[in-house]
C-alpha positions as CSV (number, residue, x, y, z in Angstrom):
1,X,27.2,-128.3,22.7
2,X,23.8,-127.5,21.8
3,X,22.8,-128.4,25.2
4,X,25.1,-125.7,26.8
5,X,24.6,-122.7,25.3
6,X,20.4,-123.2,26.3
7,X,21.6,-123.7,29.5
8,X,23.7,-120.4,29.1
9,X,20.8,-118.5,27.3
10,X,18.8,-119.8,30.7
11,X,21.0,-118.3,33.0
12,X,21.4,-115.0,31.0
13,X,17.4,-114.8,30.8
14,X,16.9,-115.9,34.7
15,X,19.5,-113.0,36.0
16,X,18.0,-110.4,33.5
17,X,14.7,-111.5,35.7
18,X,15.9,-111.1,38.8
19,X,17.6,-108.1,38.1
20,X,14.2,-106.4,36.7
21,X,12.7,-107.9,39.8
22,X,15.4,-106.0,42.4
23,X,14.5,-102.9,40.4
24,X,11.2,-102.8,40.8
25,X,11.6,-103.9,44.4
26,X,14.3,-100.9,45.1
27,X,11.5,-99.0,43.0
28,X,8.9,-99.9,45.5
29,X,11.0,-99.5,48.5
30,X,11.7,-95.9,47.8
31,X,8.5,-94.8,47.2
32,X,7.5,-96.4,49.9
33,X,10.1,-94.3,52.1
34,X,9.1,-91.8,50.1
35,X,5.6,-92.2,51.5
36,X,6.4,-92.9,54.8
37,X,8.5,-89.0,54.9
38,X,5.4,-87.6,54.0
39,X,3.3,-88.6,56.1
40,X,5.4,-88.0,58.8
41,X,6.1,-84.4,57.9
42,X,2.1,-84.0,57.0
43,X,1.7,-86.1,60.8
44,X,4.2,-84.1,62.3
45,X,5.4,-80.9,60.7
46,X,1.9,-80.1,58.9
47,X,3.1,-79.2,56.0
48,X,-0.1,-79.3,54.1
49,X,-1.7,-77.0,57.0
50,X,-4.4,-79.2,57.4
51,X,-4.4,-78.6,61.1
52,X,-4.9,-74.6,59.9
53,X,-7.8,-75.9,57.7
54,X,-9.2,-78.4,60.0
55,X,-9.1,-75.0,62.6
56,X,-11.0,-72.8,59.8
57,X,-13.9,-75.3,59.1
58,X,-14.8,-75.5,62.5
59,X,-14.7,-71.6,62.7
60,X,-17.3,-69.4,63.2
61,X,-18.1,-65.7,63.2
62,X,-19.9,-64.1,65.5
63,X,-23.5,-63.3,64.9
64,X,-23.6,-60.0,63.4
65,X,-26.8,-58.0,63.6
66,X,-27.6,-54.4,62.0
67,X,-28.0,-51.7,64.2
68,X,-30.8,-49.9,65.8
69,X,-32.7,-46.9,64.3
70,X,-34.5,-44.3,66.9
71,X,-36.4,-41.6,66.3
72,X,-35.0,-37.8,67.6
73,X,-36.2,-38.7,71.6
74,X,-35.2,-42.7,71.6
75,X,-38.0,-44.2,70.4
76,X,-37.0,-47.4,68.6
77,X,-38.2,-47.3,65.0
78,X,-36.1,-50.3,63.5
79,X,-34.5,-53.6,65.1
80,X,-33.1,-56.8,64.2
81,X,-34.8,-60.0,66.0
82,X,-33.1,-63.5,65.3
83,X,-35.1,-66.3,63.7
84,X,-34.2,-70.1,63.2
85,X,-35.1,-71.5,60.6
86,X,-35.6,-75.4,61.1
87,X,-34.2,-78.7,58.6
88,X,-34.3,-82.4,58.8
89,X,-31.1,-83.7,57.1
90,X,-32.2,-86.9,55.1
91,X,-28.8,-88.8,55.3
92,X,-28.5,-88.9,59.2
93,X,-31.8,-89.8,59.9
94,X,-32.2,-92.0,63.1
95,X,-35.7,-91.8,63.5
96,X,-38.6,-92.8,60.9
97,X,-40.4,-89.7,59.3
98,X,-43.5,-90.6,61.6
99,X,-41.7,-90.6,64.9
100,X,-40.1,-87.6,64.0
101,X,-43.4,-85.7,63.1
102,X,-44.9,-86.9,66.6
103,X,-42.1,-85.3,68.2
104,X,-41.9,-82.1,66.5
105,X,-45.6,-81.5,65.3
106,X,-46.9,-80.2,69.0
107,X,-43.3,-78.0,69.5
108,X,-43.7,-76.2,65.9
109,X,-47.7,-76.3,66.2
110,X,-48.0,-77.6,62.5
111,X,-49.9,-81.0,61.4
112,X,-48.3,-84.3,62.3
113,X,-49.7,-85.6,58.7
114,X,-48.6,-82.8,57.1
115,X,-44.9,-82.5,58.4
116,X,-44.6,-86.8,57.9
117,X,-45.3,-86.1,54.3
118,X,-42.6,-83.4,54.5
119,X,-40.1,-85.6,56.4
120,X,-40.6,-88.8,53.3
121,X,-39.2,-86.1,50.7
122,X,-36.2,-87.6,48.6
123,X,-34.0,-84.9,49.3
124,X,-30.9,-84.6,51.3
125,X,-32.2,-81.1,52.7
126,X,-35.6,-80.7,54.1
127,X,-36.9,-77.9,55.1
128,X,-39.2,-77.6,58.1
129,X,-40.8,-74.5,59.0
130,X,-39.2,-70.8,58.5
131,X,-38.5,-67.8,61.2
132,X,-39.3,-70.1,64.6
133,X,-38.6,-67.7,67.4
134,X,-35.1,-68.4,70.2
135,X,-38.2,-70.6,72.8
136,X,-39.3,-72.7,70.3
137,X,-35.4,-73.5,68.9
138,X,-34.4,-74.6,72.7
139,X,-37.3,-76.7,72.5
140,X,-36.2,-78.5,70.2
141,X,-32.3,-78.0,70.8
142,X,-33.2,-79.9,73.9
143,X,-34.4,-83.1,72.4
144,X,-30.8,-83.7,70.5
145,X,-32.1,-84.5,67.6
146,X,-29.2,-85.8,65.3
147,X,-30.5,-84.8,61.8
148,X,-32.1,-81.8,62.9
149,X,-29.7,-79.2,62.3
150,X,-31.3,-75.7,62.9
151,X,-30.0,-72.3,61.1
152,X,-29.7,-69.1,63.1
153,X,-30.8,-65.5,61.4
154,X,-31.6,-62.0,61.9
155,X,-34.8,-60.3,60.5
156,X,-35.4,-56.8,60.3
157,X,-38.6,-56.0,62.5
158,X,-40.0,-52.2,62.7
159,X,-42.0,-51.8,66.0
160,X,-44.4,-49.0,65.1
161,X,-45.6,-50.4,62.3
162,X,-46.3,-48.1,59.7
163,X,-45.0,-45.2,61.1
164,X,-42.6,-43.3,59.0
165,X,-42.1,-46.4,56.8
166,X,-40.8,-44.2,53.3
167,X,-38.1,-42.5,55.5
168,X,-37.3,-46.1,57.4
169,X,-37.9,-48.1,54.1
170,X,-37.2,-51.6,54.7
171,X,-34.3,-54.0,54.3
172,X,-34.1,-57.4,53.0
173,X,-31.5,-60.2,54.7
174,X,-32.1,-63.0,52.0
175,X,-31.5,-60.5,48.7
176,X,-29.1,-58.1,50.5
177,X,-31.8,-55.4,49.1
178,X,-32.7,-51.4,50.7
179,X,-34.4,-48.6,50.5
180,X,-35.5,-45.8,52.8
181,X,-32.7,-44.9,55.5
182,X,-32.3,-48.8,55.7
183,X,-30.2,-47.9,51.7
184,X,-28.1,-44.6,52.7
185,X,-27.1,-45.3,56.4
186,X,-26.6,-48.8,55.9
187,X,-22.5,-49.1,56.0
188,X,-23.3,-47.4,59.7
189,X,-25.7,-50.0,60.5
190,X,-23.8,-52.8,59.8
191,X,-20.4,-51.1,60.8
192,X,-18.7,-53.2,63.2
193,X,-15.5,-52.2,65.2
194,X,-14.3,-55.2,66.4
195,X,-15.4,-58.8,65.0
196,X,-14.4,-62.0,66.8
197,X,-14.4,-65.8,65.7
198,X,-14.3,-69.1,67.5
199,X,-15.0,-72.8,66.8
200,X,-17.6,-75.2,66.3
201,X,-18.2,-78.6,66.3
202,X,-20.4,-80.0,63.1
203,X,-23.7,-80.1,65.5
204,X,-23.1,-76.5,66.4
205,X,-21.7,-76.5,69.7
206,X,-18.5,-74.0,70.7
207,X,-15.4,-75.2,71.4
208,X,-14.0,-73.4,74.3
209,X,-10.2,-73.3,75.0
210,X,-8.0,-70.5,76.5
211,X,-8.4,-67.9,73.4
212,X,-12.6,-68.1,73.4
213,X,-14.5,-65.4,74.6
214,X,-17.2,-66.8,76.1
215,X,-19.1,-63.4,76.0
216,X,-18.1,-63.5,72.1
217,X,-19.1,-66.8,71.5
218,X,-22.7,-66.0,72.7
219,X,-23.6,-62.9,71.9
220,X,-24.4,-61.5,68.4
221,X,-22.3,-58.8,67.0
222,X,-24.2,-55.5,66.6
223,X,-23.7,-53.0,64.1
224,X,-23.7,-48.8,65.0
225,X,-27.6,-47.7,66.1
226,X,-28.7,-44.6,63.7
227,X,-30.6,-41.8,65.3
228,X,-33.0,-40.1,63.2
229,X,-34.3,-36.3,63.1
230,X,-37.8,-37.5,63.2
231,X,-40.4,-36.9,66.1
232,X,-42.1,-40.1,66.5
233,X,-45.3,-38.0,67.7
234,X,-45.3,-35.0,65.2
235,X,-44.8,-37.9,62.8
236,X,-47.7,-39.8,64.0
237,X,-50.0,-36.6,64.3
238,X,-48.9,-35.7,60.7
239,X,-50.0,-39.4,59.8
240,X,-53.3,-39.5,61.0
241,X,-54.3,-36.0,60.0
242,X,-53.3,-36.6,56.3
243,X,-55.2,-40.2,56.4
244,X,-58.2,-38.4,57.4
245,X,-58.2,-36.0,54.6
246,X,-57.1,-38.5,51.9
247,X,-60.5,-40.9,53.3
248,X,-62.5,-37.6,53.1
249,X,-62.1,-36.9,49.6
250,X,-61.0,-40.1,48.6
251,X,-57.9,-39.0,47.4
252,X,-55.3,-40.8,45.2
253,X,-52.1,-39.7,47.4
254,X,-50.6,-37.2,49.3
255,X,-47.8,-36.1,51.7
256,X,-46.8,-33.7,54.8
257,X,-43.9,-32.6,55.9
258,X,-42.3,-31.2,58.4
259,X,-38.7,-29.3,58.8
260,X,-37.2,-27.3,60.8
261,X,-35.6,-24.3,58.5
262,X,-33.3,-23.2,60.9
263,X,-30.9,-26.6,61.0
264,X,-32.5,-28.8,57.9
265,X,-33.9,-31.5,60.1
266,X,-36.7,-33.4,59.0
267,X,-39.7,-34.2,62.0
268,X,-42.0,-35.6,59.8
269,X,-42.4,-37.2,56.9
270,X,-45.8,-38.8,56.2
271,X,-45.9,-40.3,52.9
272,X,-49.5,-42.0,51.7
273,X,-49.9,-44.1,50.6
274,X,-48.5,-46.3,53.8
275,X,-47.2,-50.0,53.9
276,X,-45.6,-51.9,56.9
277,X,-42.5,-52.6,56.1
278,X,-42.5,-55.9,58.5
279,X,-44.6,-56.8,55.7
280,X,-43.1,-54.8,52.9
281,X,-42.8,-58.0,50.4
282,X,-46.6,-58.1,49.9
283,X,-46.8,-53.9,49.4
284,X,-47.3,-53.2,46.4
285,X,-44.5,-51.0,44.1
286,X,-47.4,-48.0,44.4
287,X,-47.3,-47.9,48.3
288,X,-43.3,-48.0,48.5
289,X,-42.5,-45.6,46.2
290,X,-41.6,-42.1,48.2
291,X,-43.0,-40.2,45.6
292,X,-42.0,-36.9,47.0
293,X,-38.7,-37.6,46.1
294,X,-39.8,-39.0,42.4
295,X,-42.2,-38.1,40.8
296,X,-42.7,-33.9,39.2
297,X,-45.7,-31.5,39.3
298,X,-46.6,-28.3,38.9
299,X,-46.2,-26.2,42.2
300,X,-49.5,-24.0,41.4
301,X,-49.6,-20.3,43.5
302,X,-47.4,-21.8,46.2
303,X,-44.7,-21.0,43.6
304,X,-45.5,-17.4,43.9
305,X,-43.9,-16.9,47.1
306,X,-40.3,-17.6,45.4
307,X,-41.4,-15.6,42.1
308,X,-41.9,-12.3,44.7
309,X,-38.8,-12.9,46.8
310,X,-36.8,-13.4,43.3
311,X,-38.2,-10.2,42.6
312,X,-37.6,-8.2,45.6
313,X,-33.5,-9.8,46.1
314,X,-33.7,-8.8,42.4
315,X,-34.2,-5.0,43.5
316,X,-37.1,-5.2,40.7
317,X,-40.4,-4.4,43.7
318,X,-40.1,-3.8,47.6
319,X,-42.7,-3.8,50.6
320,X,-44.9,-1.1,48.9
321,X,-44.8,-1.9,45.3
322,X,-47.8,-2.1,43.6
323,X,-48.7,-3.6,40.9
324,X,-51.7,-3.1,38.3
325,X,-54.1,-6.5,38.0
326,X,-56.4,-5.9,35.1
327,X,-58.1,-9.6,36.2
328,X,-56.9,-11.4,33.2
329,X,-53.7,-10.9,30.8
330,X,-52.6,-12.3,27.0
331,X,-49.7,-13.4,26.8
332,X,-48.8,-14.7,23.1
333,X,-51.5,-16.9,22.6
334,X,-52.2,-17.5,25.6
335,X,-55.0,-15.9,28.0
336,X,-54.2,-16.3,32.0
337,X,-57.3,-15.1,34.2
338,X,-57.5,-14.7,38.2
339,X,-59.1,-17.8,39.7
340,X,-61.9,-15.7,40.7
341,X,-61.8,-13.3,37.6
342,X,-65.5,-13.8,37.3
343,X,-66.7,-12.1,40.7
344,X,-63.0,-10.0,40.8
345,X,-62.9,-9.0,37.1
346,X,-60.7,-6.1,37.7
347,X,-58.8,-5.2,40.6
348,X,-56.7,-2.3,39.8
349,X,-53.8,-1.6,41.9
350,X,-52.7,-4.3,44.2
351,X,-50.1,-4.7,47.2
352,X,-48.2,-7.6,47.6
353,X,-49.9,-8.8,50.7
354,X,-53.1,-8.6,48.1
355,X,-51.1,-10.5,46.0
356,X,-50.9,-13.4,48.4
357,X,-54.0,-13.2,49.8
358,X,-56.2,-13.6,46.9
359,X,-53.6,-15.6,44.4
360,X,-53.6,-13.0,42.1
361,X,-52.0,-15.1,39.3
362,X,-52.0,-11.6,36.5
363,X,-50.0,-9.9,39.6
364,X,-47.6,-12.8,39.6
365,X,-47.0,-13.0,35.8
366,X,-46.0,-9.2,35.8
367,X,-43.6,-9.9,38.7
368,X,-41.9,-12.1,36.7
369,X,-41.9,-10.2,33.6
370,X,-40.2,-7.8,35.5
371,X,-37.2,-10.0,35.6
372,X,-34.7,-10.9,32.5
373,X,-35.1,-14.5,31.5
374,X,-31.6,-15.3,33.0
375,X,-31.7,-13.3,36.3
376,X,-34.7,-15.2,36.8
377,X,-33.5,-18.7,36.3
378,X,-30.6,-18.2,38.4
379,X,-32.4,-16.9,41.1
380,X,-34.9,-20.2,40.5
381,X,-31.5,-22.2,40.4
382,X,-30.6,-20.6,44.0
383,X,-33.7,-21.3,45.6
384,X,-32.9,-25.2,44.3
385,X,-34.6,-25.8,41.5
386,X,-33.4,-28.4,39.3
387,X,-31.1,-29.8,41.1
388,X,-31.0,-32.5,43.8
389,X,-32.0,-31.6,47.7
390,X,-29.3,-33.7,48.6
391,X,-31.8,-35.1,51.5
392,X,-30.3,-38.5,53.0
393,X,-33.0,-40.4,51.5
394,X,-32.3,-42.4,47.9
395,X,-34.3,-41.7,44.6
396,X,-34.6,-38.0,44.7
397,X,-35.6,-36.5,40.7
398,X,-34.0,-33.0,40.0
399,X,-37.4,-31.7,38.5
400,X,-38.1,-30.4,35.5
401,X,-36.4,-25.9,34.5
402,X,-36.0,-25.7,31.6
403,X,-32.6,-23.4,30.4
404,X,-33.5,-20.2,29.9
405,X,-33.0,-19.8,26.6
406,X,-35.4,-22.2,25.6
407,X,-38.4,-19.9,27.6
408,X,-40.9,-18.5,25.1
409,X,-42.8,-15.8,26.7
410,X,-45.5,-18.5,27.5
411,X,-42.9,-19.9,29.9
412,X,-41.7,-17.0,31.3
413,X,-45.3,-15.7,32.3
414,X,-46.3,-18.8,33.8
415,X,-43.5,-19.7,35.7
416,X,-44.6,-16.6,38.0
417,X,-47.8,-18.7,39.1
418,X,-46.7,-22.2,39.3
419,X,-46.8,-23.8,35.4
420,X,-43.7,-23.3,34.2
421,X,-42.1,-25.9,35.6
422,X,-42.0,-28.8,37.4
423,X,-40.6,-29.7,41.1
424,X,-40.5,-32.4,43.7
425,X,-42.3,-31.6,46.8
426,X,-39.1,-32.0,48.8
427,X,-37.5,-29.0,46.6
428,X,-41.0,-26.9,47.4
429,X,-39.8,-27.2,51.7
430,X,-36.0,-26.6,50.5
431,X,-37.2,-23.4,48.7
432,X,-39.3,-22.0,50.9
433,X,-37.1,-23.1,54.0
434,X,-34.9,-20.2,52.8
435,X,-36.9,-18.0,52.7
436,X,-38.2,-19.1,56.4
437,X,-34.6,-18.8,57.2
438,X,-33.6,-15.0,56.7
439,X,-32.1,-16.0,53.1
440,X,-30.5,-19.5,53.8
441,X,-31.3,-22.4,52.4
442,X,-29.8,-25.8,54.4
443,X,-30.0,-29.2,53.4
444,X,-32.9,-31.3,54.7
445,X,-31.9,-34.3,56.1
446,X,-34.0,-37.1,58.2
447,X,-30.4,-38.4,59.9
448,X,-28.8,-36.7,63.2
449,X,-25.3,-36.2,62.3
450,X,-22.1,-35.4,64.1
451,X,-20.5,-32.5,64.3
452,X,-17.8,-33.9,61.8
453,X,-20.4,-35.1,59.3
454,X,-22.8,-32.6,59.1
455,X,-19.7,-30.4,57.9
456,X,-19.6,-32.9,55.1
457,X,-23.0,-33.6,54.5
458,X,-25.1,-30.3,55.5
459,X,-24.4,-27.6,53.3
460,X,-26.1,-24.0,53.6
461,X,-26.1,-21.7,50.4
462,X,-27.1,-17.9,50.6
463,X,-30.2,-17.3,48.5
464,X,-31.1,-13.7,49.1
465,X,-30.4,-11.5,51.7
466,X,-31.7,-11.8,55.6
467,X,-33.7,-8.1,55.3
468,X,-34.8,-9.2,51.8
469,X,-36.1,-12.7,53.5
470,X,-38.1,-11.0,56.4
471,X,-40.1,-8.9,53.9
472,X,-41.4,-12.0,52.2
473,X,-42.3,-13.5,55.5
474,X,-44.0,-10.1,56.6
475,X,-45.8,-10.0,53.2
476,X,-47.0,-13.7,53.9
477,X,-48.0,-13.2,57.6
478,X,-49.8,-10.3,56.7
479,X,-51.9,-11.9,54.1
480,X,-53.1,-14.7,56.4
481,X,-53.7,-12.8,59.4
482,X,-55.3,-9.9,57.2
483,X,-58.0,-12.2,55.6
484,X,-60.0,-15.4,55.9
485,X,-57.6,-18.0,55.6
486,X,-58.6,-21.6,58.0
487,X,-55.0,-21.8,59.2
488,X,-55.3,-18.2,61.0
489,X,-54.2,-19.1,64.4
490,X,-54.9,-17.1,67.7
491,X,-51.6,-17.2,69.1
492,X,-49.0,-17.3,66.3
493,X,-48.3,-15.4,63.3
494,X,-47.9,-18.0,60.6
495,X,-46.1,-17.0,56.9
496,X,-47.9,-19.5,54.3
497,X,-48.9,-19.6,50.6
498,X,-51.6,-22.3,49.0
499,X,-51.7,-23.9,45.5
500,X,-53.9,-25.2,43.4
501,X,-52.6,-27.0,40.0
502,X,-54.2,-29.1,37.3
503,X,-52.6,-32.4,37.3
504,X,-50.7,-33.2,34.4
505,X,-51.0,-36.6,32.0
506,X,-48.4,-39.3,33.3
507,X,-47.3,-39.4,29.4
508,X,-46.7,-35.5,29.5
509,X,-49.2,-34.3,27.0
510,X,-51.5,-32.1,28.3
511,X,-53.5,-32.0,31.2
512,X,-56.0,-34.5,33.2
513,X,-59.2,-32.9,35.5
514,X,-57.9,-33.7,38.4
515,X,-56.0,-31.6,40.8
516,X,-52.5,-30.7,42.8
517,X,-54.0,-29.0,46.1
518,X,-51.0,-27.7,49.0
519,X,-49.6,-25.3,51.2
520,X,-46.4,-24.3,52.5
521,X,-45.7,-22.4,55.4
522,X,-43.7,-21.5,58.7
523,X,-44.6,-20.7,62.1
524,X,-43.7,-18.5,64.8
525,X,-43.3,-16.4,61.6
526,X,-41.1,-13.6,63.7
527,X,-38.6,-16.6,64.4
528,X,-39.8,-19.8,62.7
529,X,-39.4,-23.2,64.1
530,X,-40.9,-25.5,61.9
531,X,-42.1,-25.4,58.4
532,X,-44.9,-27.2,57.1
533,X,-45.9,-28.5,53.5
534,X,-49.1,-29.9,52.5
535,X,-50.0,-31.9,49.1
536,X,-53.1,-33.5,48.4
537,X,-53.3,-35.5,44.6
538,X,-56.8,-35.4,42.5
539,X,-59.1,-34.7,46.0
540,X,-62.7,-35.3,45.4
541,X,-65.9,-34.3,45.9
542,X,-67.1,-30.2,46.8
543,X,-65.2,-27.4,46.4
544,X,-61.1,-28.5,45.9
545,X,-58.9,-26.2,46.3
546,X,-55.4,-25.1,48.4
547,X,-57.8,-23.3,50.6
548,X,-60.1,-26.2,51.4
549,X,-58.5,-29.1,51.1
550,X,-54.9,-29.0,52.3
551,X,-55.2,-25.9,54.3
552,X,-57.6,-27.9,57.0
553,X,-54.8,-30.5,57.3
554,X,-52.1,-27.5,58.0
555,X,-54.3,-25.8,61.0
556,X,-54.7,-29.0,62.5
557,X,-51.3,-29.9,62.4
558,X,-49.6,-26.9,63.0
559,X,-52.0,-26.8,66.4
560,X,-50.7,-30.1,67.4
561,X,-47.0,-29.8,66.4
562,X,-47.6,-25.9,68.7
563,X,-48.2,-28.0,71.6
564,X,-45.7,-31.0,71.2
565,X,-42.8,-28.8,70.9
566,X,-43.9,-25.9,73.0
567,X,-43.3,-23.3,70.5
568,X,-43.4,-19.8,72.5
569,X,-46.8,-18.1,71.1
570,X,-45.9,-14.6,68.9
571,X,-48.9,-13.2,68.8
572,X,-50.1,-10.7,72.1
């Protein structure tokens, strides 16, 4: 009995087994049917994609390059060039480090000992030499050289050099980093209407099938080419006449430029100090600053030009006004003298072309006490002072006006001559450009535009009237051609105010001994075609003044620019 019911226990323990044993078996089975539907819809219906996937890593986009920049006549001013740069991948090395460097050393011109110890680095990425040009790469290319891969690129190259490198500014590939017209037209230059993609094996090769473009496949993308205002060779001239000046009196800084008032357009911007912006990573921050745009100072008598146009649009003086210069003045505290009060102490009743011609800073202040403190600031405020140009180039400071309710009568008096407050040297050519401009005042810009865009981006606001304009400009033609000034010129009238201001402290506390020296003015003066300003910072050395040291830089400049552009002489 006993003997039975183990045998029974057996039998119960043995079918429990095998029915455990058909389960996991049926278990098994299904997932391995399971298994074997998958794989045949990932084989056959793709239902992971991976034939989309496999498609996309061995896609490619085409080469896209940023687009040219030309100066007003199609001279190329900026380009890209493509650059390879060269690797040795570690983990597919066939070769030993030394045969490699025997190979390679003569085609990159580099040391055989010096690339082998490159080539025994423990790392899976090695890199090799940097921006080899297209030659050198099919040099190489040609040797199929399995863990050499070789990585294509642009670089931004500028062909003349240094020529009109704040306006151009520079642009970086590897830190996606601009300035200069590189910054503000850059969605244009690296706007592309149509982009196109193909395949690629892992070693770099196109895979051509009926869809490839061959043309496409080969040939970089471009982005749109940007054509600037500037004159290559008024910019040059501009350039080398400033350079010589700066050497001559060993100057810290100083700019010229160049506008037509009739349209805005920029034709010269020379900035110095220069850089090369094919080189611009080793300028230093001092050299690519456009401090024109930036940095504030004190106009000096240039600023008396807008003082007596506010003044005549404000029906306050016309033509024949005169005014009384006792040679020196008090206001509040304050004593403000003639600059040459000593051999001039008192010149009585003046004209307005007097006026100009001998700076007559007392004349100026009572000009603009003629004005109310607020009629005054708004006319200031019309002619663009603080505010923003608007120019098409990036960093541009509003200057320094103070509301007039915060002008003492110290400020009010000296804003007639130039110290009141504070402007940019582009807002100095805006300002005057009106005036240039029978009343006008456009936007300066350095970019040609469209039609379409310049009705977005070129704006032109009515400062004073066009009868009220040609006064000033008669007034100003008449003081240069009427006395002694260097930039008298034999066969044009030219309308043109210089300056002379102590340089301020970079902390804004008083004053250093150095000076602002400029001029602004406008030639064929009975219908002006270009517009030139002038600044020199702390000249040395002799005599400094407007007069003497940016006035020089004017009458050679304005000679040159006379004969570049053919400008019809005015005087018979």
């Amino acid at each position: 009995m006993g003997r039975i019911g183990k045998d029974s226990k057996n039998k119960i323990k043995s079918k429990m087994f095998s029915d455990r044993l058909m389960t996991i078996q049926v278990i098994f089975l299904g997932i391995l049917i399971v298994f074997i539907i998958y794989l045949f819809c990932v084989q056959v219906f793709d239902i992971r994609h991976f034939r989309v996937k496999a498609k996309n890593q061995r896609r490619a986009s085409a080469f896209v390059m940023r687009g040219d920049i030309y100066d007003r006549n199609g001279i190329k001013l900026a380009t890209d060039t493509v650059y390879y740069d060269i690797f040795a991948r570690k983990a597919d090395f066939v070769h030993e480090p030394e045969e490699l460097a025997k190979i390679l050393a003569p085609i990159l011109k580099i040391s055989q000992y010096d690339l082998t110890e490159k080539l025994r680095q423990n790392v899976a990425l090695i890199s090799i030499k940097k921006n080899v040009d297209r030659h050198t790469r099919d040099k190489i290319a040609a040797l199929n050289l399995r863990e050499i891969p070789m990585d294509k690129k642009s670089i931004r190259t500028y062909p003349q050099g240094t020529l009109a490198a704040h306006v151009l500014g520079y642009y970086n590939f590897d830190a996606d980093v601009a300035s200069g017209v590189e910054l503000t037209a850059g969605d244009k230059l690296e706007s592309v209407t149509k982009s196109s993609s193909y395949e690629m094996t892992p070693k770099g090769k196109v895979i051509y099938n009926i869809s490839t473009d061959p043309v496409a496949a080969t040939k970089p993308v471009k982005g749109k080419d940007v054509t600037l205002t500037i004159d290559a060779a008024v910019q040059h001239v501009c350039e080398k006449e400033l350079m010589k000046s700066i050497e001559k009196f060993h100057a810290h800084r100083g700019a010229v430029i160049v506008m037509n008032p009739r349209n805005g357009e920029i034709l010269a911007y020379a900035v110095y100090p220069y850089f090369d912006p094919n080189n611009f990573k080793t300028a230093t921050s001092f050299q690519i600053k456009n401090w024109t745009l930036t940095d504030v100072f004190p106009p000096g008598s240039t600023f008396k030009t807008i003082t007596v146009a506010s003044a005549i649009e404000l029906g306050k003086i016309n033509r024949y006004s005169k005014i009384h210069d006792t040679g020196k003045i008090k206001v509040g505290w304050w004593t403000i003298k003639n600059y040459d009060y000593n051999r001039h102490p008192n010149p009585g009743m003046i004209d307005l072309v007097y006026l100009f011609e001998h700076s007559s800073n007392v004349a100026s202040v009572v000009v603009a006490q003629m004005m109310g403190k607020q009629e005054y600031y708004n006319m200031l405020k019309k002619f663009g002072f603080g505010d923003k140009t608007e120019i098409d180039l990036p960093g541009e400071s509003v200057g320094l006006l103070k509301s007039p309710n915060k002008w003492d009568a110290s400020d009010h008096a000296s804003m007639g001559y130039g110290y009141g407050s504070s402007v940019t040297a582009i807002q100095m050519v805006s300002a005057v450009s009106a005036i240039a401009n029978d009343g006008v005042r456009v936007t300066p810009h350095v970019i040609k535009y469209s039609p379409e865009e310049e009705a977005i981006k070129i704006k032109r606001t009515e400062v004073m009237t066009p009868e009220h304009a040609r006064v000033v400009t008669d007034l100003l033609t008449e003081s240069i051609n009427r006395g002694r000034s260097p930039i008298k010129n034999p066969n044009y009238n030219i309308a043109a105010k210089t300056g002379t201001s102590i340089k301020p402290k970079e902390n804004g506390s008083g004053y250093t001994n150095k000076l602002y020296t400029s001029i602004v003015g406008y030639m064929p003066s009975t219908d002006p075609q270009v517009l030139i300003y002038v600044i020199v910072d702390s000249a040395q050395g002799g005599e400094i003044w407007g007069n003497t040291v940016a006035a020089p830089i004017f009458k050679e400049i304005s000679t040159q620019i006379a004969r570049i552009l053919n400008l019809q002489p005015d005087k018979i």
